[in-house]
N, C-alpha and C positions, 0 to 999 in steps of 0.2 A: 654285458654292460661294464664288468669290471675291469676288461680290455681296452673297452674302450675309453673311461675316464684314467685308466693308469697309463697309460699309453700317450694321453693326449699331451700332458705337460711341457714334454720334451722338445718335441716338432713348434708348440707357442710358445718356445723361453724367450728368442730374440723379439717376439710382439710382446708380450708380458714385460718386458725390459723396455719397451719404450713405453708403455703406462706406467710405470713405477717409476719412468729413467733411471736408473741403476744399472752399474757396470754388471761385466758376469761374476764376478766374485762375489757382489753381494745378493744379487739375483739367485744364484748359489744355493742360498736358504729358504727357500721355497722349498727345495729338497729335504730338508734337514727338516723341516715346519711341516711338512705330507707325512716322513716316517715319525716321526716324533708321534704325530695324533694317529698313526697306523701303529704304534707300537703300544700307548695307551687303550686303543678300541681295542685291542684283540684279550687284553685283560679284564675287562669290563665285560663287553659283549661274549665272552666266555665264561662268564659270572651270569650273564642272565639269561642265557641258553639252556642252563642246566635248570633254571627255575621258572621260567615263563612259557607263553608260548613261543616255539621256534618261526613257525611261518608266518605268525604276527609282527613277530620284530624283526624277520628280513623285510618282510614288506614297509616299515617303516625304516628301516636302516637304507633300504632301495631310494623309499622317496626324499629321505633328505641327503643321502649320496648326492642325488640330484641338484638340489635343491642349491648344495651350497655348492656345490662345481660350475655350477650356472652365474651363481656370483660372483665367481673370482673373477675374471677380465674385467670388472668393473668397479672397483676400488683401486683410483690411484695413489692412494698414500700405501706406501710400503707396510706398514706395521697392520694397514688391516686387512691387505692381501696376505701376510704371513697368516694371522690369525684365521682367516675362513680357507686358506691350504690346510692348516692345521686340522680344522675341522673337519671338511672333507676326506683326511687320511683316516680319521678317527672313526668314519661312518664305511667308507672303504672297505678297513678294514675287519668292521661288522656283517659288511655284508659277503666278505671273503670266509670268515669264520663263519658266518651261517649256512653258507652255500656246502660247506665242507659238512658239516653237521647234520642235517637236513638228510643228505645224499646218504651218509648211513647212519639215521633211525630210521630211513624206511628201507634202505637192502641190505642195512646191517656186511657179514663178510663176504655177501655175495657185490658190493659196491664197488670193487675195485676200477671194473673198467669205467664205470660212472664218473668216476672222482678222475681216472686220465680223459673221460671226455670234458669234462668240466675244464682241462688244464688247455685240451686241445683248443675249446670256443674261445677260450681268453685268449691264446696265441689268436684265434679270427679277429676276434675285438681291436686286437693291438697291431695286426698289420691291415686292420681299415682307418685306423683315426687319425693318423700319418694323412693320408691320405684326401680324410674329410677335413682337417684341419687346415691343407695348405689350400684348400679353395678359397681362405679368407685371412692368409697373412698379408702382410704390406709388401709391398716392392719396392726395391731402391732403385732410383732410375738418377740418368744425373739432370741436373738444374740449369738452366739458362735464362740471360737476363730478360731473355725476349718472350720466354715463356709465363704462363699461369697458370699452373698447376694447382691441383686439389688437395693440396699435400700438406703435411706437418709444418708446423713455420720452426725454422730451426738455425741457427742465429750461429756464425762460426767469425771467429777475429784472427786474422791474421795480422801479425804485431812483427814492424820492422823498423829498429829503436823506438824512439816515440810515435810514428805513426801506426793508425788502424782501420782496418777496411772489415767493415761487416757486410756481411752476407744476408741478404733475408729471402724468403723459399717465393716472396710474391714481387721483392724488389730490390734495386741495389742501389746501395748509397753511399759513396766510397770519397773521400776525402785524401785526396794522394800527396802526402810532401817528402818521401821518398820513393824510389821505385825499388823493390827487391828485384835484384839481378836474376833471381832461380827462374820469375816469370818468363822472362828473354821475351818483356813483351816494347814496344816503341810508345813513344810520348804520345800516341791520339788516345784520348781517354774510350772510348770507344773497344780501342784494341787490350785496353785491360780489363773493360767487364767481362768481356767476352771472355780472354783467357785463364780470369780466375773464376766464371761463374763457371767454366767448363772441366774444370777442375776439383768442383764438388759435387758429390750425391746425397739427394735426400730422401729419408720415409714417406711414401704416401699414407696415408691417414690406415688404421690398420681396422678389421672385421673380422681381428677373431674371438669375441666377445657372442658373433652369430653360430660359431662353432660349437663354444662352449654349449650356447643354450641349445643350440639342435641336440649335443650328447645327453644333455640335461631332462628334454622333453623325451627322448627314448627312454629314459633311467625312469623319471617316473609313472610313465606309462607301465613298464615293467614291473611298477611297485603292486600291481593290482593282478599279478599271476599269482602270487600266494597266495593272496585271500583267495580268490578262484579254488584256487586249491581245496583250502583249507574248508571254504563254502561247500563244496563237493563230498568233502572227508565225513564233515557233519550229517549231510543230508542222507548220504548212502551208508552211512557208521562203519567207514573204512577204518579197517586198526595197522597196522605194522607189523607183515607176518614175520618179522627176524627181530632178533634180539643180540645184544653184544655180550658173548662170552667170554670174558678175561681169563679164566682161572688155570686154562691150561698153557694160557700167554705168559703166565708169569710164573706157574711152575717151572716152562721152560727154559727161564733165566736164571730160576731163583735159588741158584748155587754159584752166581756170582759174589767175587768180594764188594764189599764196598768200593772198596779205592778202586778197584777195575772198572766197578760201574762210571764213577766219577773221571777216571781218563779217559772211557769212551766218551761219555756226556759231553766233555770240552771239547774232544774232536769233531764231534757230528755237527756242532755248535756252532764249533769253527768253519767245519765244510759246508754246511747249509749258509752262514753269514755270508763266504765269500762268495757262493752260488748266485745268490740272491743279489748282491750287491753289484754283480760282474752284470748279471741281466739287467740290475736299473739302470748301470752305468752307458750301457749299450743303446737302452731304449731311450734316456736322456740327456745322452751327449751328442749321437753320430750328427744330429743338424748340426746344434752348435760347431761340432768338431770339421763339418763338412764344410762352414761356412766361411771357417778360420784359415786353418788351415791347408784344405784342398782345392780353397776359392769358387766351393759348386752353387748355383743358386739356391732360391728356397726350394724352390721344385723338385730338385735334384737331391738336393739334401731330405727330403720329405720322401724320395722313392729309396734314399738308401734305407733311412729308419725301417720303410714299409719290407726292402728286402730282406731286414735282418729277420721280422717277425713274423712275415710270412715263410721263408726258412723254418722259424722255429717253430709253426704253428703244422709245417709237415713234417718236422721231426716231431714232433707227440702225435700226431697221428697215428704216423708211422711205428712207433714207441709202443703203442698198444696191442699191437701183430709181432714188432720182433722180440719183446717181453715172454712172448708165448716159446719163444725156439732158445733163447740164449739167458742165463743167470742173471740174476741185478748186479751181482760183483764185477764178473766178466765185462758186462757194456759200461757201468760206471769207468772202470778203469780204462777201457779203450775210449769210449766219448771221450771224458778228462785229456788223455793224451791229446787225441786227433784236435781238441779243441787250441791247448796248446799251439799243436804245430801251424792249427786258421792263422790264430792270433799274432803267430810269431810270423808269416808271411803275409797279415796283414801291415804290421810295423816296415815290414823291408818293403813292403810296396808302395807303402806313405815316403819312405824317405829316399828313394828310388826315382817318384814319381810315374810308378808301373801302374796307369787305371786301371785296366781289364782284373789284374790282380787282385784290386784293392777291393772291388763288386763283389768278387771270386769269393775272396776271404769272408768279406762281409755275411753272404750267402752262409758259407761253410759255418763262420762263428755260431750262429742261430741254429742249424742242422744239430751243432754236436753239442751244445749248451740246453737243449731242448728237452733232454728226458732226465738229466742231472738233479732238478730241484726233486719234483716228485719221488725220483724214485733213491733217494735218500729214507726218504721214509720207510717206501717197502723194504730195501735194505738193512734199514734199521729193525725191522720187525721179525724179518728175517734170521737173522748172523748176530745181533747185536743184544738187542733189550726190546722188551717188551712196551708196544707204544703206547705208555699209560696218558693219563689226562696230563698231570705234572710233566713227565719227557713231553708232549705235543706242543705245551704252553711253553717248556724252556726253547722246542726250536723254534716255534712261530717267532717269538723275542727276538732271540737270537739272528734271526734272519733279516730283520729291518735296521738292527744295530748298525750295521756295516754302514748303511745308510743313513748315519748320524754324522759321520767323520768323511766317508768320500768323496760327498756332491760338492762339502767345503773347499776341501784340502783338493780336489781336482780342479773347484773353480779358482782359487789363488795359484794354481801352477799353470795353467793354460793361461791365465790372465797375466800374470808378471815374468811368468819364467819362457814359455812353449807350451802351443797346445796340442805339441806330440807327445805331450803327456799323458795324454789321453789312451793312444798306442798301450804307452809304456804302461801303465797300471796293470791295463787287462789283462798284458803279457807276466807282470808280475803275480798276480789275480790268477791267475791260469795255475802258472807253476805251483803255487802252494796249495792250491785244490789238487794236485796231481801227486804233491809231497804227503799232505796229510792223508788224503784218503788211502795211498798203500801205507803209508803207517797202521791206521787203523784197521784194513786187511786183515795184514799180517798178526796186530793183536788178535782179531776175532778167532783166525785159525791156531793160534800157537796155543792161546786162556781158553776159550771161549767154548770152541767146540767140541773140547775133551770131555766139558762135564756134558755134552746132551747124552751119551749111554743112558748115565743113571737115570737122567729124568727122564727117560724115555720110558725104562722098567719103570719109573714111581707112578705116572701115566697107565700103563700097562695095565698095572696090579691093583688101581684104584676103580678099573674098569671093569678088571674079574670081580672083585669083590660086590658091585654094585649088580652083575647079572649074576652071582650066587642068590644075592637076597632077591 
């Protein structure tokens, strides 16, 4: 479910943009208005996890996930589409924190693979809603005076000095007391409706409002597996054979400096922000980006989104089997690069105009972007620090931040400047996930690993002493 409402926004920004009419720059904030209440939930709903019941408040965090996702297509004033995106991010991302939660109190450290399957379904969620979305975007088709279309009535003025010819989507009413030369059309009035109404394309009226709600009625159907659950757990007094033991987690840290802790912290912070922010960017620009500047339709633009996700949804698969044969160092560092090189062969195939490449890269981006978020964590748990409540809650944060500043600053740079901007970010995006993370490496092996000897003996020796007594 949470694939599929994170997933959807991207593939309905240009319908969302004509319910709102707003350009893309301010449309923009819908992004910034999703993370904003996904970076509030995850604070809150991480406050009442630890003191409520868990599979009671997914289940209500499920159903009004739903609830307010279903609404948005339907408030044309901007400000209270911002406000129920907001909301929606905020229940999001309660139900992402509890999903996470949930998975280990009951298998505790046997959860690993559970928690990459959980990451694998979201990549399914996210390369279907692509999909189920574009069955009910609008199409742009062009306009003629002879025709009556079912379409948006959409009113365009073409001004040449004092005179004005309007356009209407059902009729034309043009008033000529000069001729613009660019038409190269002749004095029968006849021959200029024709060749200006042929000359514009309009919105057909849009349905994806019936998208939303279909995702919406899944969501909250889904709110009632918990309780299921939870009704089960009661009846048969199932407990939770595992339990979380920290103490040798943090032993094994805990001859770190301070300051050493606090540079890694900023890095993981940073690698996880830019992670996070490289997949939103991917998952809610390629339409847009597809529409703009590679001139693909919605169709097309809706099968690329789907190929990045589906990519990415067999690269975590896949991620969970080659996890078992090669280190989390090892494949972070090679993903990061190979991701890189997608990225930077996708830019030269955009400005090339090389198609087959541009699939190619698309494809590859999602492949090697794929096991990077998650397995930051394990890596962290690993090589790094101990992944306490506080470190979990700085990178959850830290991970939506990114997507406070880029959905803006990339919709004002496709909009006013090139929307091969779009290219260029990720390619920049790339590089400094590729800079920090051997930064950080290299600290783990040079600080870091020297001190496990000792705690290794302190470990040792605390476990003699406990089978003496």
């Amino acid at each position: 479910m949470l694939g599929l409402h994170f997933c959807q926004m991207g593939p309905a920004l240009p319908d969302l943009r004509l319910i709102i009419q707003k350009d893309l720059e301010t449309a923009s904030w819908l992004f910034v208005s999703r993370t904003v209440g996904y970076v509030v939930g995850a604070f809150v709903s991480g406050y009442l996890y630890d003191r409520y019941n868990r599979l009671l408040l997914l289940s209500l965090a499920l159903a009004l996930m739903g609830a307010t996702n279903g609404a948005v297509p339907w408030f044309e004033s901007f400000p209270l589409m911002i406000a129920i995106v907001a909301f929606h991010g905020f229940f999001m991302s309660a139900v992402d924190t509890g999903g996470f939660t949930v998975v280990v109190s009951i298998w505790g450290a046997e959860g690993r693979s559970y928690v990459q399957a959980m990451s694998f379904m979201f990549g399914m969620g996210g390369a279907l809603s692509p999909l189920l979305t574009e069955l009910f975007l609008a199409e742009q088709r062009p306009e003629h005076a002879s025709q009556n279309l079912n379409s948006s009535v959409l009113n365009y003025s073409i001004n040449h000095g004092e005179s004005q010819k309007d356009v209407n989507s059902s009729y034309l009413n043009l008033t000529v007391s000069s001729i613009p030369t660019s038409l190269n059309v002749i004095s029968n009035e006849s021959d200029h409706l024709t060749s200006i109404s042929e000359s514009f394309l309009v919105w057909e009226e849009t349905k994806v409002q019936y998208a939303y709600l279909l995702t919406s009625i899944l969501c909250i159907v889904s709110a009632f597996l918990p309780m299921l659950v939870l009704y089960l757990k009661k009846i048969y007094n199932i407990q939770s054979p595992h339990k979380m033991k920290d103490d040798n987690r943090l032993l094994r840290h805990s001859k770190m400096s301070a300051f050493l802790k606090q540079i890694c912290l900023v890095h993981l912070c940073a690698l996880i922000s830019i992670c996070s922010t490289l997949e939103d960017t991917l998952y809610g620009f390629t339409m847009t980006f597809s529409l703009m500047q590679l001139s693909f339709t919605k169709a097309l633009g809706s099968i690329a989104t789907s190929v990045f996700t589906i990519s990415l949804c067999f690269g975590r698969f896949t991620g969970i089997f080659i996890l078992q044969y090669f280190q989390p160092s090892t494949l972070m560092l090679a993903y990061s690069c190979f991701l890189f090189l997608a990225l930077l062969s996708f830019l030269l195939a955009c400005l090339l105009g090389i198609e087959v490449l541009i699939w190619i890269s698309i494809s590859l981006s999602g492949l090697f972007v794929s096991i990077l978020f998650a397995n930051i964590y394990t890596w962290t748990e690993e090589n790094v620090m101990a992944v306490t409540g506080k470190v979990s809650a700085a990178l959850m944060a830290t991970s939506s931040l990114g997507n406070l500043i880029v959905p803006i600053t990339l919709g004002i740079l496709m909009q006013n400047f090139s929307p091969m901007w779009f290219a260029y970010l990720l390619l920049i995006q790339a590089f400094l996930f590729v800079i920090l993370f051997t930064s950080i490496f290299f600290i783990s092996k040079k600080y870091i690993h020297s001190h496990r000897p000792s705690v290794t003996i302190l470990i040792t020796n605390e476990a003699q002493e406990l089978e003496t007594m």
